[in-house]
TIBAMAR-447015 format. One line per field, with one value per residue: residue number from 1; residue in one letter; chain; z, y, x of N, C-alpha, C in turn. Coordinates in pm, 1 decimal, padded with zeros to 6 digits. Layout:
% residues N
seq	NUM / ... $
type	A / ... $
mol	A / ... $
n.w	Z / ... $
n.v	Y / ... $
n.u	X / ... $
ca.w	Z / ... $
ca.v	Y / ... $
ca.u	X / ... $
c.w	Z / ... $
c.v	Y / ... $
c.u	X / ... $
% end
This chain:
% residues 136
seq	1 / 2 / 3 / 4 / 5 / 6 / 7 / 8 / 9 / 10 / 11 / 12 / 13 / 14 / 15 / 16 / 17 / 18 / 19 / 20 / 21 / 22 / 23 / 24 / 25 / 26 / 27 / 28 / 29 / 30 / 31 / 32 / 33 / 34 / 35 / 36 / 37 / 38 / 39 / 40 / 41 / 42 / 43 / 44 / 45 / 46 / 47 / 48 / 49 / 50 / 51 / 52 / 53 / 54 / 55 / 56 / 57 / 58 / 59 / 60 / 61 / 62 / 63 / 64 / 65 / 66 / 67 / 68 / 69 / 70 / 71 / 72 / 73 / 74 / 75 / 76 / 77 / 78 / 79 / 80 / 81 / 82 / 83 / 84 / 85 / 86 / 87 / 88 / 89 / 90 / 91 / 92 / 93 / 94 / 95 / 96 / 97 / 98 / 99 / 100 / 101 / 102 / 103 / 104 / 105 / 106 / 107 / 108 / 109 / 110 / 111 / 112 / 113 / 114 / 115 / 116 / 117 / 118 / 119 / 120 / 121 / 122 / 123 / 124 / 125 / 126 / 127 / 128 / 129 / 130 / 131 / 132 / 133 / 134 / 135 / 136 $
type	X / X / X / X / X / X / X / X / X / X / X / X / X / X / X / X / X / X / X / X / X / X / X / X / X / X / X / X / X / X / X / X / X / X / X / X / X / X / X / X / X / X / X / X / X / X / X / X / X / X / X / X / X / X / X / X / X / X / X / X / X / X / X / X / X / X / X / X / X / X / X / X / X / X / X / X / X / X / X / X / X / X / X / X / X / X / X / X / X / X / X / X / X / X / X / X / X / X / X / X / X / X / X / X / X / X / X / X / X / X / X / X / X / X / X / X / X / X / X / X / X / X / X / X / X / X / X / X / X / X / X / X / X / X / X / X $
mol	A / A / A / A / A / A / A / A / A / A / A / A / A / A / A / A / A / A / A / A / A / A / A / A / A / A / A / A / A / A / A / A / A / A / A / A / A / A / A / A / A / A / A / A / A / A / A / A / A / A / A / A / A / A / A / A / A / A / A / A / A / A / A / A / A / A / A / A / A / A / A / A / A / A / A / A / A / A / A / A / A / A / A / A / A / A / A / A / A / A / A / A / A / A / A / A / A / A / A / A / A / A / A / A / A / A / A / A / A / A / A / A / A / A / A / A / A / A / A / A / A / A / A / A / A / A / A / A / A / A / A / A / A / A / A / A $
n.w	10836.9 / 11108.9 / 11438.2 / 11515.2 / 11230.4 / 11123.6 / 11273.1 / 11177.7 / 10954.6 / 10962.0 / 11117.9 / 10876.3 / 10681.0 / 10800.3 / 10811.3 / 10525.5 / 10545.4 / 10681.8 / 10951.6 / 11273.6 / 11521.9 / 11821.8 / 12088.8 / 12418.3 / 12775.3 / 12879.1 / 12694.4 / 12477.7 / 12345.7 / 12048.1 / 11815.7 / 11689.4 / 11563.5 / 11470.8 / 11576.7 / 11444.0 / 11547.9 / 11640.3 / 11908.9 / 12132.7 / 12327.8 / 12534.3 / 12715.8 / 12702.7 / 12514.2 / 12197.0 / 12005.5 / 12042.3 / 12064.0 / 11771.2 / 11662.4 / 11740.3 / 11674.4 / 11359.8 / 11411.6 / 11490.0 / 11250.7 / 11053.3 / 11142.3 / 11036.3 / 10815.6 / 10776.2 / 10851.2 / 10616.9 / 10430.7 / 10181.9 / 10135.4 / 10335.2 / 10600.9 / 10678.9 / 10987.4 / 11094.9 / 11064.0 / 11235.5 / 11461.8 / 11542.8 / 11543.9 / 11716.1 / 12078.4 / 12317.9 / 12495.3 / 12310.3 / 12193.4 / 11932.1 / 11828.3 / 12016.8 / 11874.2 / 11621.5 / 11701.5 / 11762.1 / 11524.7 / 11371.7 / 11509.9 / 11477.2 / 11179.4 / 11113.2 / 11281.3 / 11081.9 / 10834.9 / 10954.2 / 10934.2 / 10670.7 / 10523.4 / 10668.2 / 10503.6 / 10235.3 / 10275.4 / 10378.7 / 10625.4 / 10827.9 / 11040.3 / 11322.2 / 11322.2 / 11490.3 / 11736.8 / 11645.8 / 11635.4 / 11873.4 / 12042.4 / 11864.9 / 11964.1 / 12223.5 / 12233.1 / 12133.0 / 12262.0 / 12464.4 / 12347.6 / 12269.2 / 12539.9 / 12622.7 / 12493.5 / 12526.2 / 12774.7 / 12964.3 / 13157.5 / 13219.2 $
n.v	10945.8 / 10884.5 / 10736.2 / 10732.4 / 10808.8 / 10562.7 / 10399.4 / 10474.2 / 10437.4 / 10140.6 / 10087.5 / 10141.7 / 09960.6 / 09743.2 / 09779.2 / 09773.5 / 09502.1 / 09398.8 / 09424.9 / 09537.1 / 09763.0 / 09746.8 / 09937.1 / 09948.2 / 09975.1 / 09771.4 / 09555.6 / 09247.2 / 09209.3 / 09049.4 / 08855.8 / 08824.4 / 08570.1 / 08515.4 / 08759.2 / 08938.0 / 09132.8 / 09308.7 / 09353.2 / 09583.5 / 09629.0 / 09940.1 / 10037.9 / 10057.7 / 10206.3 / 10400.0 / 10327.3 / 10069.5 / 09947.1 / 10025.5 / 09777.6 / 09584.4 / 09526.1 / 09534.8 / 09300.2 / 09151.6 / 09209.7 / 09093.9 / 08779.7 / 08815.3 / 08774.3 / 08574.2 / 08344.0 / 08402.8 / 08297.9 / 08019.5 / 07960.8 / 07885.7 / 07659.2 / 07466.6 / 07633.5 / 07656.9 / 07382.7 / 07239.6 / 07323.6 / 07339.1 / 07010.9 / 06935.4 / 06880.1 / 07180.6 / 07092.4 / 06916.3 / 06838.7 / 06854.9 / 07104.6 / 07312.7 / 07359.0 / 07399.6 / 07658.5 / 07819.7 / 07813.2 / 07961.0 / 08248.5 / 08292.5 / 08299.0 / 08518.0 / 08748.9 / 08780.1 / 08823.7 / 09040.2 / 09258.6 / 09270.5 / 09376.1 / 09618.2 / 09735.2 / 09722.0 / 09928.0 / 10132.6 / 10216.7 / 10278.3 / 10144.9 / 10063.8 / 09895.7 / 09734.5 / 09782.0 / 09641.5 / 09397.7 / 09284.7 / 09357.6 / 09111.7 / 08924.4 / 08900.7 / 08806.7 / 08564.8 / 08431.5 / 08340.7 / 08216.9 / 08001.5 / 07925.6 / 07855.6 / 07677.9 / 07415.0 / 07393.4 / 07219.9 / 07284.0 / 07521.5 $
n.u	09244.6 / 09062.6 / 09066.6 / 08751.5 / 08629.3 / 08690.3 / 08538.4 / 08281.6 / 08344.2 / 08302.3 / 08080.3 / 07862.0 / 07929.0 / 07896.9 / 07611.5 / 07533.5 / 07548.3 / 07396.1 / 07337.2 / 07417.8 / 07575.6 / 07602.4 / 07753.5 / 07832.7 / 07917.8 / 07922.7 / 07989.0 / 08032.9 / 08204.2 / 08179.1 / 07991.8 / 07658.2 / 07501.8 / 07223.0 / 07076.0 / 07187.1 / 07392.5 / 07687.1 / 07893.3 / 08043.8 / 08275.2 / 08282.5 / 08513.5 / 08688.8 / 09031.6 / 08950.0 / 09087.7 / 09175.5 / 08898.9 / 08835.3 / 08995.6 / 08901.5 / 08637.1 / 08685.4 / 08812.6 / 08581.9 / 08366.2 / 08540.0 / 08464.2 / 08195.7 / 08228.1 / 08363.5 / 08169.4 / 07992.9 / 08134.0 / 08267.6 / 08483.4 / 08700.8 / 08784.7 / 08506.5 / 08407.1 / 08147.3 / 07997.3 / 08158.2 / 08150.0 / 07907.6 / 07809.4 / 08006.8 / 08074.4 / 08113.7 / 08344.8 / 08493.2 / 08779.6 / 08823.0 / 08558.7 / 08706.3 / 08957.9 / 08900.6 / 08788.0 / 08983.9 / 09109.6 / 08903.6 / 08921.5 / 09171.8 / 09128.8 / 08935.5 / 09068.7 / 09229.0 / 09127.1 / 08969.8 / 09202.2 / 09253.8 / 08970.3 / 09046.2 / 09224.3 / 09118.1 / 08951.2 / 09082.9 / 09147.1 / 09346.0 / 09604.9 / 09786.1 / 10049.6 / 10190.2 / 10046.8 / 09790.9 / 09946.4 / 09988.3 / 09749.8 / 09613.5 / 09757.4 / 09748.6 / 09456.5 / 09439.2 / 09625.0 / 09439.0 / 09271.1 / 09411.5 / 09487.5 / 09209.2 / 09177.3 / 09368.0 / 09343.2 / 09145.6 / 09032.5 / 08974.0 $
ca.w	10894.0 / 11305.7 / 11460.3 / 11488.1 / 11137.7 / 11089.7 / 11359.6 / 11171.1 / 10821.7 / 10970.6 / 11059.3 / 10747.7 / 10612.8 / 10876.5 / 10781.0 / 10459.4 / 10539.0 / 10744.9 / 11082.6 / 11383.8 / 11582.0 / 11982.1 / 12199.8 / 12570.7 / 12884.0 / 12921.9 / 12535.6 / 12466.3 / 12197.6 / 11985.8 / 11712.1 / 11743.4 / 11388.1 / 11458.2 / 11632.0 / 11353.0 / 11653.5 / 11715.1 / 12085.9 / 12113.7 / 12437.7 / 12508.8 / 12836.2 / 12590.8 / 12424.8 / 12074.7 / 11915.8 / 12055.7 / 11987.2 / 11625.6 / 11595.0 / 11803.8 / 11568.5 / 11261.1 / 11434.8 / 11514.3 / 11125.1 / 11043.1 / 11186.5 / 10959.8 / 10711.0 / 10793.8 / 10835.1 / 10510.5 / 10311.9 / 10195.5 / 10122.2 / 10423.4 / 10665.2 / 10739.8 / 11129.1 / 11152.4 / 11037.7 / 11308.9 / 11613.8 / 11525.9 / 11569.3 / 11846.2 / 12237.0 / 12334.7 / 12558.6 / 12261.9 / 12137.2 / 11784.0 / 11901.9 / 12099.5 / 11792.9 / 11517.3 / 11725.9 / 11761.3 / 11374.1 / 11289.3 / 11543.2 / 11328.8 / 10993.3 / 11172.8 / 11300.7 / 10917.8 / 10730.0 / 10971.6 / 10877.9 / 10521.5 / 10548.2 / 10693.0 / 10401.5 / 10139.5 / 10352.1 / 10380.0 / 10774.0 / 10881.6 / 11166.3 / 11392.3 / 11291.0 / 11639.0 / 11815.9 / 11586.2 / 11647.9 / 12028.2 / 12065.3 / 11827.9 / 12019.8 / 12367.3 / 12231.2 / 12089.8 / 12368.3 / 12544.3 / 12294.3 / 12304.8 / 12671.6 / 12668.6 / 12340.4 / 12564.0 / 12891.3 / 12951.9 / 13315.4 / 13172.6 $
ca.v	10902.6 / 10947.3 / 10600.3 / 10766.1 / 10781.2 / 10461.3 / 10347.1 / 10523.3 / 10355.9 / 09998.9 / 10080.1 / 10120.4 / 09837.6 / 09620.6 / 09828.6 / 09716.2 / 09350.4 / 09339.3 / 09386.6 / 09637.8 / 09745.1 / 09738.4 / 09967.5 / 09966.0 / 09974.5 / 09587.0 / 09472.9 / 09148.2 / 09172.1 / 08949.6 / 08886.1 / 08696.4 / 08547.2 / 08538.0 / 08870.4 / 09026.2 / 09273.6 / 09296.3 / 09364.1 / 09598.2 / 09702.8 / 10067.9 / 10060.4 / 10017.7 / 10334.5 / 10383.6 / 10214.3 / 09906.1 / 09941.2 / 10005.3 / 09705.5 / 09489.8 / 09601.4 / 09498.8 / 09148.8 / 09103.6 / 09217.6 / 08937.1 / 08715.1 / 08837.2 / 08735.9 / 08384.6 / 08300.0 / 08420.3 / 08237.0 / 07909.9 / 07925.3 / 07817.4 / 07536.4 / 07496.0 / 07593.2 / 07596.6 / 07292.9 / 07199.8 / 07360.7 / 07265.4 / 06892.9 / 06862.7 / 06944.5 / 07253.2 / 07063.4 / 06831.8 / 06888.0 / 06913.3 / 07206.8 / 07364.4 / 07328.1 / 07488.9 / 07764.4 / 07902.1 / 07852.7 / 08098.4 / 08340.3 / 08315.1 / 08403.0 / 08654.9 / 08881.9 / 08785.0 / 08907.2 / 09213.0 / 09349.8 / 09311.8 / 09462.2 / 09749.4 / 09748.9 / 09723.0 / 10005.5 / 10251.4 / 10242.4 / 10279.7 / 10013.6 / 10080.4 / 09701.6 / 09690.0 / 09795.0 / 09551.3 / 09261.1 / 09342.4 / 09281.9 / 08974.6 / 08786.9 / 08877.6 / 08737.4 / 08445.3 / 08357.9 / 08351.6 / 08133.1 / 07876.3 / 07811.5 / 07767.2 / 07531.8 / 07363.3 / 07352.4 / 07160.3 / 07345.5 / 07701.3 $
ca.u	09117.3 / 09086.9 / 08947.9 / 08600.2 / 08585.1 / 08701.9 / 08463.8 / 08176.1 / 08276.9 / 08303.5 / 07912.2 / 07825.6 / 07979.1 / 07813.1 / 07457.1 / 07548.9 / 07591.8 / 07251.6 / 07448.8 / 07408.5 / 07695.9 / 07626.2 / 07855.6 / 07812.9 / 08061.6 / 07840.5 / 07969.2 / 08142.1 / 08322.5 / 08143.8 / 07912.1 / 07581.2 / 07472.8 / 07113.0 / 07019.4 / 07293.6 / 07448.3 / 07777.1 / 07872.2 / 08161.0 / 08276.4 / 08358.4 / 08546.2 / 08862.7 / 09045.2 / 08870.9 / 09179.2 / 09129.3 / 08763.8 / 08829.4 / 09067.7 / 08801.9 / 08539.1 / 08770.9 / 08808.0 / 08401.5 / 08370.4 / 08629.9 / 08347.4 / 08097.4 / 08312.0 / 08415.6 / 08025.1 / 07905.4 / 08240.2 / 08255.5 / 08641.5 / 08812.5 / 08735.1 / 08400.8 / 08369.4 / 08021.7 / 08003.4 / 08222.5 / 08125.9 / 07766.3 / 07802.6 / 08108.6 / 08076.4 / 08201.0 / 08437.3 / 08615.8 / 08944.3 / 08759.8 / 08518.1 / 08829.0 / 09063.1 / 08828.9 / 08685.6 / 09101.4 / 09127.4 / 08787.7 / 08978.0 / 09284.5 / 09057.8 / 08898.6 / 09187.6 / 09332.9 / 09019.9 / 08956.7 / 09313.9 / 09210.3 / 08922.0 / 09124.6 / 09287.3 / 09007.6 / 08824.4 / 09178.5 / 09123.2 / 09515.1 / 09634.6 / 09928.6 / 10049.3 / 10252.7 / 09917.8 / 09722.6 / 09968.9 / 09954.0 / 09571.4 / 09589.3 / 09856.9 / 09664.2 / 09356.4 / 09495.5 / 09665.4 / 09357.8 / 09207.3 / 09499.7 / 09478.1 / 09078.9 / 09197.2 / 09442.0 / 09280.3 / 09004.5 / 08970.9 / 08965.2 $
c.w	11043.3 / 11302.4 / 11468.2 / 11373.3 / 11079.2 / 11146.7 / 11222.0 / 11000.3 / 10815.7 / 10963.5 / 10995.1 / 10666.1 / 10662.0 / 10857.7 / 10649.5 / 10479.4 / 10641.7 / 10930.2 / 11144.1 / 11465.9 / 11735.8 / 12054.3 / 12305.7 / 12612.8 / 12895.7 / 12781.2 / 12599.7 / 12432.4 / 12112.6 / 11906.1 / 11755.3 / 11609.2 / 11373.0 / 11436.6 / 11512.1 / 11426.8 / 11673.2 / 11819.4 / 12070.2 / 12248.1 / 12503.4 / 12672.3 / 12797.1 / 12568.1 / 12274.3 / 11938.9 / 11906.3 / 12035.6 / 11830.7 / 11547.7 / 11659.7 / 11694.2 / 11445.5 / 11307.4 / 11392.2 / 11345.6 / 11063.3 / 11044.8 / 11078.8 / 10789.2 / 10690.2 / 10774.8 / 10716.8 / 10341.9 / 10334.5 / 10145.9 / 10207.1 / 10486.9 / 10704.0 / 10917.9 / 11196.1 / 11148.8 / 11173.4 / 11447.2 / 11618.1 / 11555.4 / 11679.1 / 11978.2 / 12252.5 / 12413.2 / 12492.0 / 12192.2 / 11988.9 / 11778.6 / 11930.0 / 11928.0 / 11681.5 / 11590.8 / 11720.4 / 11592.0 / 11316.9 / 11357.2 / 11487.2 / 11235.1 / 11043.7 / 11204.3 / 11143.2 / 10819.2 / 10759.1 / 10941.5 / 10747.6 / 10506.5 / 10557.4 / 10584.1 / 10299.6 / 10176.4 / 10386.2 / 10544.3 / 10815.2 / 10991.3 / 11175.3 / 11351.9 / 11415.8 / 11717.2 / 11776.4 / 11638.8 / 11816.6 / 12037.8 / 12004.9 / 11896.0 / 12150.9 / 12347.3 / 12205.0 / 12138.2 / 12459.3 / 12504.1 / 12295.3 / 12441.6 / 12688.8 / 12594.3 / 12419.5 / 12716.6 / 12946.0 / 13120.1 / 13289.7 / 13130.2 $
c.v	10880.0 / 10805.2 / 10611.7 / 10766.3 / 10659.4 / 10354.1 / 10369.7 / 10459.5 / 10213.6 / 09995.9 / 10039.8 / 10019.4 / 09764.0 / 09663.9 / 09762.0 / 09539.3 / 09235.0 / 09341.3 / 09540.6 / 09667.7 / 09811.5 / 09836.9 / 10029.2 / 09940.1 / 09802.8 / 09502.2 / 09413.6 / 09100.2 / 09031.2 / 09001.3 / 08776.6 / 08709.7 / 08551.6 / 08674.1 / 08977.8 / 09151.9 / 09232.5 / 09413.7 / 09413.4 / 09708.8 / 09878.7 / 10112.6 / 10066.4 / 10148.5 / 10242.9 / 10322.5 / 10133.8 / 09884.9 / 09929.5 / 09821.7 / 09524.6 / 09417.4 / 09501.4 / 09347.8 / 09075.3 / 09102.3 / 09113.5 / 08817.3 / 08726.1 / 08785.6 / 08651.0 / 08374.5 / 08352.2 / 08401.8 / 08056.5 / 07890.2 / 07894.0 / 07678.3 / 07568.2 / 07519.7 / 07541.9 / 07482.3 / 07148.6 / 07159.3 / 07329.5 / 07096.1 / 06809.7 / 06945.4 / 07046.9 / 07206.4 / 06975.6 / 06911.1 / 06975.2 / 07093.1 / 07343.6 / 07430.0 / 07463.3 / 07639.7 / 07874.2 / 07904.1 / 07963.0 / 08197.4 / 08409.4 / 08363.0 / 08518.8 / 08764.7 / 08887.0 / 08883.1 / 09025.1 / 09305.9 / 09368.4 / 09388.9 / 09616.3 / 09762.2 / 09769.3 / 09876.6 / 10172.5 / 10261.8 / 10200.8 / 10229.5 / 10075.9 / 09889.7 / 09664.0 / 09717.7 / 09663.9 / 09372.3 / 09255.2 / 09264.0 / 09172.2 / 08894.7 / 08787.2 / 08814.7 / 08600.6 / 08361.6 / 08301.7 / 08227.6 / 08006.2 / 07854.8 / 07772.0 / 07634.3 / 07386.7 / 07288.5 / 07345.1 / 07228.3 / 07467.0 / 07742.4 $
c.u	09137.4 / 09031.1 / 08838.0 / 08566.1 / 08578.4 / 08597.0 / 08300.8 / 08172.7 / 08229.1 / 08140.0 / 07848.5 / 07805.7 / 07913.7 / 07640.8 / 07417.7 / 07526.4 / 07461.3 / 07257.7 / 07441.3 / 07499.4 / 07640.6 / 07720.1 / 07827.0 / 07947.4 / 08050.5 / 07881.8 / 08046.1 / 08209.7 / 08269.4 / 07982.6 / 07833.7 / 07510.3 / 07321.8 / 07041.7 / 07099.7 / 07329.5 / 07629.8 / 07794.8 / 08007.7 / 08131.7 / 08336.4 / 08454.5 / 08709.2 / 08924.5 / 08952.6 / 08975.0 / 09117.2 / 08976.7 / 08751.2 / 08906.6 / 08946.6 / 08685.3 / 08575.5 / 08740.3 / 08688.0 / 08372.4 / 08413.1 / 08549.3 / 08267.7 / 08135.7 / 08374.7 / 08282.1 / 07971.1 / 08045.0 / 08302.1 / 08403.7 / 08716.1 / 08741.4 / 08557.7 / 08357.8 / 08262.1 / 07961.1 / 08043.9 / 08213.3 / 07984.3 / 07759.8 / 07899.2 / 08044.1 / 08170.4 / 08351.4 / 08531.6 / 08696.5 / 08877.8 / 08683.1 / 08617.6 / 08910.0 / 09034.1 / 08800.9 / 08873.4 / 09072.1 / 08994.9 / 08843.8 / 09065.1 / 09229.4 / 09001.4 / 08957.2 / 09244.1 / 09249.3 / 08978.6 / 09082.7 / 09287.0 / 09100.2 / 08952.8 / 09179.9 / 09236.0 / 08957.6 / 08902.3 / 09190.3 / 09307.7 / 09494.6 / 09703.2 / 09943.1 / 10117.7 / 10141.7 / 09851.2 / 09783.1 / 09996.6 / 09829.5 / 09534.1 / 09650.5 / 09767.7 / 09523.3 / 09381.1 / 09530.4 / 09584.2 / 09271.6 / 09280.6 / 09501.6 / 09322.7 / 09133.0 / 09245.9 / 09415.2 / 09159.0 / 08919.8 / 08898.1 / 08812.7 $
% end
């Protein structure tokens, strides 16, 4: 399966799930729970788009499961600026990169897993210093 196809089943899946997939040079990599779009930027190679994709998906899939922590729960009643807020919003990142690899996996969509764990640690990292720094 080429990443265009893989690109073109995730679609689906998200057509399936009530969900529109966005891709401009202007995306933001992100999912917005109301408008049901995810925002996927194409200024990337179409790897990293597919594994982006996978993540944002991930998303769609924390918010419509009542088996882990509740975030929304979370981030709904703290300030974006407390620790609490901060804390939770890294842990739905974490389920999110976890559940879009499964996904991939459910779905047959082949990962490079050294590519894959590449773009999770650089996001991650990104998410532990907002977590960490209250400047950022």
């Amino acid at each position: 399966m080429t990443h265009e196809e893989a690109i073109g089943c995730l679609e689906y899946w998200a057509y399936m799930k009530g969900y529109c997939i966005d891709f401009s040079c202007n995306g933001d990599d992100s999912v917005d729970r109301e408008s049901k779009i995810i925002s996927i930027n194409t200024t990337r190679s179409v790897e990293t788009q597919l594994y982006t994709l996978l993540h944002e998906c991930g998303h769609v899939l924390v918010y419509g499961s009542d088996k882990i922590v509740n975030v929304k729960e979370v981030t709904d009643n703290y300030s974006e600026k407390s620790n609490m807020y901060r804390v939770f919003t890294v842990i739905e990142e974490v389920e999110a990169w976890k559940r879009g690899l499964s996904l991939a996996n459910r779905l047959g969509i082949p990962v490079d897993k050294g590519k894959w764990n590449r773009d999770v640690a650089r996001a991650l990292k990104l998410y532990m210093r907002w977590c960490l720094d209250p400047k950022f």
